[in-house]
N, C-alpha and C positions, 0 to 999 in steps of 0.2 A: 504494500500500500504506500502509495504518494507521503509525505512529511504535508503538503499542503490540508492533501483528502482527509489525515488522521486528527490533522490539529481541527477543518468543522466541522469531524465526529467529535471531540471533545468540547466544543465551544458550547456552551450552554447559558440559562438565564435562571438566577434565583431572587426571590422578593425577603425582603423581612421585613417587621411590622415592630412596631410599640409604641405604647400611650402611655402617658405619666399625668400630674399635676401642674408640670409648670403652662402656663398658656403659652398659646403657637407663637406670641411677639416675641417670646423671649426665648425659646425653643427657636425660632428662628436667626435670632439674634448671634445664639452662642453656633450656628452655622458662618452665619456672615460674618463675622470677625475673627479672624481666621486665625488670630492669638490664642484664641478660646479654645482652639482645636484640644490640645493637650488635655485641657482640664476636664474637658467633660470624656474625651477616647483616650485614655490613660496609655492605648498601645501606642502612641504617637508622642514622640519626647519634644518634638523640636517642628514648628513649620517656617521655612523660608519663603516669601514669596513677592513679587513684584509689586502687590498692593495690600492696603490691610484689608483689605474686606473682597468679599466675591464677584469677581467682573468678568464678564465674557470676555474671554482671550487672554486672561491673566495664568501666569505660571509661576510653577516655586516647584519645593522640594518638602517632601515630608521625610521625618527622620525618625524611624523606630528603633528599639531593642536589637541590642548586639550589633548594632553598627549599618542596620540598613534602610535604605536610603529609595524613595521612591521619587523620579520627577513626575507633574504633572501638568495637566493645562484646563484651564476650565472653559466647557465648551459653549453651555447656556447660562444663562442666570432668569427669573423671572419672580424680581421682588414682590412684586404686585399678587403673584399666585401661591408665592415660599415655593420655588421648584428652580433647582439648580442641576447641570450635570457638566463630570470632566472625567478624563482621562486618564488614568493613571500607569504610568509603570515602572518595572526595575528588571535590568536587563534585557530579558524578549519577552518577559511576559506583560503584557498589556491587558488592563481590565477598564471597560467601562460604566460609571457609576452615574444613578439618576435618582437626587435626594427629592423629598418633599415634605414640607409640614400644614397641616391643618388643625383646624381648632377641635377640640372635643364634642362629645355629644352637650348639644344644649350649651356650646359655646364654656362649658369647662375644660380646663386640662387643655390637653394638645396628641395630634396622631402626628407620627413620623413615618415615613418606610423610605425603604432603601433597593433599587433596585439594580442589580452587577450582571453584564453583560462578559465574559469572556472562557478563559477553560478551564470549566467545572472543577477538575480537582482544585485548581487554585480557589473559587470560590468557595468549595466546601472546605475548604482550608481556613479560611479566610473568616467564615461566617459565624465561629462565636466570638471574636472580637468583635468584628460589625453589629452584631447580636448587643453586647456590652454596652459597647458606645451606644447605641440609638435608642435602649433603656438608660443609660444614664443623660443623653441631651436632653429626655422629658422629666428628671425626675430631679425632685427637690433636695434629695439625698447627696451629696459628693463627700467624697473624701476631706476629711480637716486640710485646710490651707488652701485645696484646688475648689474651690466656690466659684459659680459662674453665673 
């Protein structure tokens, strides 16, 4: 079999979901300022990026545990909806990610999902961090010190 043919047997799509307490302005907020990244997705130590906040066609770098290092580029932004997507990768592998927030039922709380466009095992790899982070971007709870 092709290297081309086998990698879009393996390309796949997964969703994930989570609601918490905090409302979507601020659930949203700790998306757009991209300082905040760390605090609320603990797997991310470090973001460097062209702008502080999320703009179509803006790039940086995210920096995880043990030293690795993803660039990326953000491809939409749509303040107005809370729906953003960009690109990520580190070495060949390339994942596509498409966030969103909404308000809760009855305009409590806030819904987040996240949804990863690229090869499955890396998503299923991937998916209880992302899991982590998008229960804690809704949730009132953080760690002492990292508050957002």
């Amino acid at each position: 079999m092709r290297p081309r043919r086998l990698a879009r047997l393996l390309d796949g799509t997964l969703t994930l979901r989570a609601h918490g307490e905090v409302d979507a302005a601020t659930a949203w907020r700790r998306y757009d300022e991209l300082a905040l990244w760390p605090r609320w997705a603990p797997h991310l130590r470090r973001v460097d990026a062209d702008a502080p906040t999320l703009t179509a066609g803006g790039r940086g770098r995210v920096r995880g545990p043990l030293g690795v290092t993803a660039r990326f580029a953000v491809i939409a932004v749509e303040h107005d909806r809370r729906r953003w997507t960009w690109r990520v990768r580190s070495g060949p592998l390339v994942v596509l990610l498409e966030h969103g927030v909404d308000a809760g039922p009855g305009g409590t709380g806030s819904r987040t999902w996240l949804t990863m466009r690229g090869p499955y095992p890396a998503l299923v790899g991937y998916a209880p961090l992302a899991w982590w982070a998008l229960h804690r971007l809704v949730s009132r709870r953080v760690l002492p010190g990292r508050a957002a």
